[in-house]
Structures are given as C-alpha cells and as structure tokens.
C-alpha beads as a LAMMPS data file, in Angstrom:
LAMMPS data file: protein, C-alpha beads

174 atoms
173 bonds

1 atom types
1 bond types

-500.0 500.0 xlo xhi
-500.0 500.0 ylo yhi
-500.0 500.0 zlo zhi

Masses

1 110.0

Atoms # bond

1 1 1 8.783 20.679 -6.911
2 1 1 7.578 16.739 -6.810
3 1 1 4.118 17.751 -7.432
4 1 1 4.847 19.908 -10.840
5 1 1 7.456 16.459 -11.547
6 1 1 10.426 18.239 -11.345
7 1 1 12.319 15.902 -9.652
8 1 1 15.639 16.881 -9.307
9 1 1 14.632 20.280 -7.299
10 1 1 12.559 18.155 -5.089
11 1 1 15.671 15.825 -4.388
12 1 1 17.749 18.996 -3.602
13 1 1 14.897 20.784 -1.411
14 1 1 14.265 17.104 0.716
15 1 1 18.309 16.571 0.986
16 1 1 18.614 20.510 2.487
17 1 1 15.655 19.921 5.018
18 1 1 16.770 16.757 6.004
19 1 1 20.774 18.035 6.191
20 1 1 19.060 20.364 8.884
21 1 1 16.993 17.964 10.618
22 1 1 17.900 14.399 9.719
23 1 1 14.983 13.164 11.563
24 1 1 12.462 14.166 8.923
25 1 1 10.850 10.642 8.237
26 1 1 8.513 11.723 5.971
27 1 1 11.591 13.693 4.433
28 1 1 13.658 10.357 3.812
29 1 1 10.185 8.319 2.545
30 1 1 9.533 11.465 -0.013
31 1 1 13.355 11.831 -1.392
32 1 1 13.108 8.017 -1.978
33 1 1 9.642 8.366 -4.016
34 1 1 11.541 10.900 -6.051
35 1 1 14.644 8.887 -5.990
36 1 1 12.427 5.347 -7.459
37 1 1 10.436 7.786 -10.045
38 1 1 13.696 9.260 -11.022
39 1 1 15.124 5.739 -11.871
40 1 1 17.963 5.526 -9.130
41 1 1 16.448 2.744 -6.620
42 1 1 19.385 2.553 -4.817
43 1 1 19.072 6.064 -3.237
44 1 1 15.790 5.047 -2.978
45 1 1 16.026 2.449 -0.821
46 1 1 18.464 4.415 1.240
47 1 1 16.285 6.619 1.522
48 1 1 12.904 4.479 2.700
49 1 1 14.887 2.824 5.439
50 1 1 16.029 5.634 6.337
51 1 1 12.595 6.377 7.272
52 1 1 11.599 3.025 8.528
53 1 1 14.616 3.487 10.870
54 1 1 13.516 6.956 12.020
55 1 1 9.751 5.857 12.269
56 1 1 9.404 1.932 12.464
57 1 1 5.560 2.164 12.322
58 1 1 5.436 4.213 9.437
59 1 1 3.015 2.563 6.731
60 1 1 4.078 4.673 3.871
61 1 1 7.594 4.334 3.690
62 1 1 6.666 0.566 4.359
63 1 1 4.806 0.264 1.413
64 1 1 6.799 2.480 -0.773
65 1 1 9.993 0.010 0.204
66 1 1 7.678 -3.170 -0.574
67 1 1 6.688 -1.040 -4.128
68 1 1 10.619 -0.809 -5.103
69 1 1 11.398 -4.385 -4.196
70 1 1 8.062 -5.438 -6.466
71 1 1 10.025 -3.342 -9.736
72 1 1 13.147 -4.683 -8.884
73 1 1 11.611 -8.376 -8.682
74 1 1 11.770 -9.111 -5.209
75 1 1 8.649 -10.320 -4.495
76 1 1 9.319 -12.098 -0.751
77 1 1 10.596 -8.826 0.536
78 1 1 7.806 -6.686 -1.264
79 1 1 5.206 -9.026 0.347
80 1 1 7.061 -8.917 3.829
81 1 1 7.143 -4.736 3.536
82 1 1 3.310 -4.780 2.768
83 1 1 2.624 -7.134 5.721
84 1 1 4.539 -4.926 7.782
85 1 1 2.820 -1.579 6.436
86 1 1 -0.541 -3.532 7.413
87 1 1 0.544 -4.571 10.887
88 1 1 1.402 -0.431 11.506
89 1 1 -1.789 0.276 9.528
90 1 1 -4.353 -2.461 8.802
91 1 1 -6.415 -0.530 6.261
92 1 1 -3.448 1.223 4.524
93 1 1 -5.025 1.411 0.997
94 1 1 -1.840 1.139 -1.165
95 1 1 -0.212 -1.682 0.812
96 1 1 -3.888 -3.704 0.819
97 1 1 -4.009 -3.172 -3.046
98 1 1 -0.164 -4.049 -4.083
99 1 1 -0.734 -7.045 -1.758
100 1 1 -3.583 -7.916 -3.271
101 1 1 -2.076 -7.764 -6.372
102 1 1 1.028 -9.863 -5.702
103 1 1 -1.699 -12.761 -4.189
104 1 1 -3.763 -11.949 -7.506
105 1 1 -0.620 -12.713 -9.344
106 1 1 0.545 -15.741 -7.508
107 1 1 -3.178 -16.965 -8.199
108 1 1 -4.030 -17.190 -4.163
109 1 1 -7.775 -16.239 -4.797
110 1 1 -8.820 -18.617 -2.310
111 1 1 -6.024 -17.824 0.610
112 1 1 -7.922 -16.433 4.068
113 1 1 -5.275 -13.910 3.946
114 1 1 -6.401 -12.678 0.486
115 1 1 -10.191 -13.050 1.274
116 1 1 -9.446 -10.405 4.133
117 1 1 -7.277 -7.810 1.928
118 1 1 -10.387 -7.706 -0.721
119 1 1 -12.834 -7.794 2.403
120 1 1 -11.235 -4.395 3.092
121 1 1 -10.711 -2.874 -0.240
122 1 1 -14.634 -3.916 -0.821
123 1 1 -16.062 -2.366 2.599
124 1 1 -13.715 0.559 3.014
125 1 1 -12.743 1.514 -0.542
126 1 1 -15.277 -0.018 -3.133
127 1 1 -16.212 3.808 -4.214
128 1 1 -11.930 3.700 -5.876
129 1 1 -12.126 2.722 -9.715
130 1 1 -9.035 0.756 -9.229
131 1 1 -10.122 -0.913 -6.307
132 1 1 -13.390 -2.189 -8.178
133 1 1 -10.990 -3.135 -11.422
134 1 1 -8.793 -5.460 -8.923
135 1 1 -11.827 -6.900 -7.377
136 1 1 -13.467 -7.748 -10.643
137 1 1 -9.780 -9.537 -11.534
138 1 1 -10.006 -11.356 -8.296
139 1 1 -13.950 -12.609 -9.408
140 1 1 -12.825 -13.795 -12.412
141 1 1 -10.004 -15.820 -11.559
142 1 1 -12.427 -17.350 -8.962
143 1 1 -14.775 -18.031 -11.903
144 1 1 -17.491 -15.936 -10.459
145 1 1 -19.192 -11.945 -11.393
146 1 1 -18.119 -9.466 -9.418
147 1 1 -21.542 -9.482 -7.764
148 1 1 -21.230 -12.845 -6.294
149 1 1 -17.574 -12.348 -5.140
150 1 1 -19.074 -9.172 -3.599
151 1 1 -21.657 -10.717 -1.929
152 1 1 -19.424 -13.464 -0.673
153 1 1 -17.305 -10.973 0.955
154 1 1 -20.049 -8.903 2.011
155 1 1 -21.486 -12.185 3.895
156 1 1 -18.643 -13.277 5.628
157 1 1 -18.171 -12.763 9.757
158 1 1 -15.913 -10.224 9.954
159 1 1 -16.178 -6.460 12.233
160 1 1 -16.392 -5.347 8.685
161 1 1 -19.866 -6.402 8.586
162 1 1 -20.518 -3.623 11.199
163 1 1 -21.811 -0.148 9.772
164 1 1 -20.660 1.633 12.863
165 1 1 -17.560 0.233 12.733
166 1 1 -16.905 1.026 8.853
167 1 1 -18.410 4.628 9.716
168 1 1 -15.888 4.385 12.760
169 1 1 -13.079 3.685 10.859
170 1 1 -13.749 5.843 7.853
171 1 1 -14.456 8.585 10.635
172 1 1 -11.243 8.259 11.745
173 1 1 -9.147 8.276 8.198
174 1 1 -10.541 11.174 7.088

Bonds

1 1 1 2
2 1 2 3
3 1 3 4
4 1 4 5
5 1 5 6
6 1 6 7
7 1 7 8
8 1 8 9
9 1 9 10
10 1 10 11
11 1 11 12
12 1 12 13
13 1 13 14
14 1 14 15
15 1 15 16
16 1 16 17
17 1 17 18
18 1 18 19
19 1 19 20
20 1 20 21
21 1 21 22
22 1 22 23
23 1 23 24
24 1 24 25
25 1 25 26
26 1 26 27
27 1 27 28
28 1 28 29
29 1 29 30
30 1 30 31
31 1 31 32
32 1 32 33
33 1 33 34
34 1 34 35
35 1 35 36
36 1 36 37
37 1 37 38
38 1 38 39
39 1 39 40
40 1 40 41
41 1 41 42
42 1 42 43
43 1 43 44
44 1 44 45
45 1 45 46
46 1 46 47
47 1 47 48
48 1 48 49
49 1 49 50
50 1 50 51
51 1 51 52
52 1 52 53
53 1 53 54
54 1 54 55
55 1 55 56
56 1 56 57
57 1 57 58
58 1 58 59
59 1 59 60
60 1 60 61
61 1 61 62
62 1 62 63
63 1 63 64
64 1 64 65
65 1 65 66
66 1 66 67
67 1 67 68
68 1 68 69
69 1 69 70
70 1 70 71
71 1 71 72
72 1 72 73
73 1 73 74
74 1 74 75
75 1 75 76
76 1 76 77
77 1 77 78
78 1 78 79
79 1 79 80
80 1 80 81
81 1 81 82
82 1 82 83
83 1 83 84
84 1 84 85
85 1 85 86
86 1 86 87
87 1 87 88
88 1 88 89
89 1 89 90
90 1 90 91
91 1 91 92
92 1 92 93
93 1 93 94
94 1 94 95
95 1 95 96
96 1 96 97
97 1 97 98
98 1 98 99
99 1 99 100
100 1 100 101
101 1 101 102
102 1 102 103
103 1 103 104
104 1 104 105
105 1 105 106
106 1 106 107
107 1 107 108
108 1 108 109
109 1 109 110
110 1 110 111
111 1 111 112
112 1 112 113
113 1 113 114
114 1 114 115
115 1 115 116
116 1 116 117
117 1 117 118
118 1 118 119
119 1 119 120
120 1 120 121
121 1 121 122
122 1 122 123
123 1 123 124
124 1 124 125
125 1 125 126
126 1 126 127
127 1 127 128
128 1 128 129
129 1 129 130
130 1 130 131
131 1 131 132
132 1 132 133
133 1 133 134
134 1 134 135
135 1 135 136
136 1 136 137
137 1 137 138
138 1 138 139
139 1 139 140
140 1 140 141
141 1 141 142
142 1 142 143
143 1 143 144
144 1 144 145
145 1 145 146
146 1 146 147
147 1 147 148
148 1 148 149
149 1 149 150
150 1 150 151
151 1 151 152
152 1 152 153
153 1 153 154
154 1 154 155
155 1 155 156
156 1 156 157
157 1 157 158
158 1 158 159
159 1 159 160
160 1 160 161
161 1 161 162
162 1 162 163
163 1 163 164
164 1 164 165
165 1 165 166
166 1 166 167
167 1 167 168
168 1 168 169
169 1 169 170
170 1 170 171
171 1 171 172
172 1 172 173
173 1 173 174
C-alpha cells in the first residue's frame, strides 16, 4: 500500500502487524514515514520513537525522526538525530546528506565535521545525482569548482583514501 501511495491502507496494515507484534521496529519507523507524508507528525513521531525505543541503534528511524524535526523547524534536535543515526551507522546515506545539508545551510563549509560528511558522500556515493548537486553547493559556497573541492577531499588523510577499504565497505552495504 505505501509503495502505490495509498497511505491510509498502509497505516491500517502497519497498525494490525504491529497490534500483533508490537516489537516490529521497522513497523513503528514505516507507520511514522506514512504518518509525516500523510501530514500528521505527531503520530509520526510516536511512531519513530517508538522504534528508536524498540531498536536504539536503528539508523533509519534515526534519521527519519531528525527529517520530521528539520520540517517542523527544529534544527538542534534534527542535527542531534542525524549524529545519532551516524554513530549507529557512519555511512548512512540519508542522515550524511540531510546533515550535510543543515551544515550547508548554516554556512559551516569549512567545519572538520562537514569536511568528513562530504568526504563520504564523495568516496562512497559520488555515482548519486543528488549527492554530486550537494557537493557542487558545498564548492561554491567555498568559492571553488567542484573539481578542486573534489580533489581537496580526495587528498585528505582519511581510511577513505584506501581502495580496499571503500571496496570493503561498499562490499559490505550491498
């Protein structure tokens, strides 16, 4: 039902399987998605710490939290949820690019903290369109071309640097 958009039958199916198993994590972080897309972020929080509560390390219901508080303009505990999402996944692709968006916002081009989100999105994800559009953002705010904030990143000392580590980690994603 979410994936033809018909929200409402989703809601229904996730709050019968969870009524029978309330321990359905994934369960609590999908009913929230459908909850925040439906317009009712209340339920929608309920619902994504519901899942944080079942399954503290679980990135996506992290990030989908830190998503809802970034709509409903709270930025410090958006930023704290993607932190968190990173610390229980460091290369969790959403939370690394809403991140990087908040620190592209707040104009922290030059933070160390910032320099290692876009390290990531650049070595592990630089094939994603929307990856490459917030990287270009990032260059020009730093005054520089993409291909010299590229090659910046690409020089720094960082595991990243390592082609059997990316191949490693990539390895292990898919």
């Amino acid at each position: 039902h979410q994936t033809s958009g018909d929200f409402d039958s989703a809601i229904l199916a996730y709050e019968k399987a969870l009524k029978a198993n309330p321990q359905l994590y994934r369960a609590h972080n999908l009913l929230g998605l459908c909850h925040r897309i439906s317009g009712n972020n209340e339920a929608a929080e309920k619902s994504y710490l519901a899942s944080i509560d079942i399954c503290s390390t679980c990135p996506e219901a992290q990030s989908n939290l830190g998503t809802l508080y970034l709509k409903t303009g709270r930025e410090v505990e958006a930023e704290a949820m993607f932190l968190k999402a990173l610390e229980a996944d460091e290369f969790y692709l959403n939370a690394l690019l809403k991140l990087s968006k908040l620190y592209l916002k707040r104009r922290k081009v030059l933070d160390s903290d910032f320099f290692q989100i876009n390290l990531k999105l650049f070595k592990l994800y630089s094939s994603i369109p929307k990856v490459i559009s917030r990287l270009e953002d990032t260059a020009q705010l730093g005054q520089m071309s993409l291909n010299e904030y590229c090659q910046r990143l690409g020089s720094s000392n960082s595991y990243l640097n390592s082609d059997q580590i990316i191949r490693q980690m990539k390895g292990i994603e898919g």
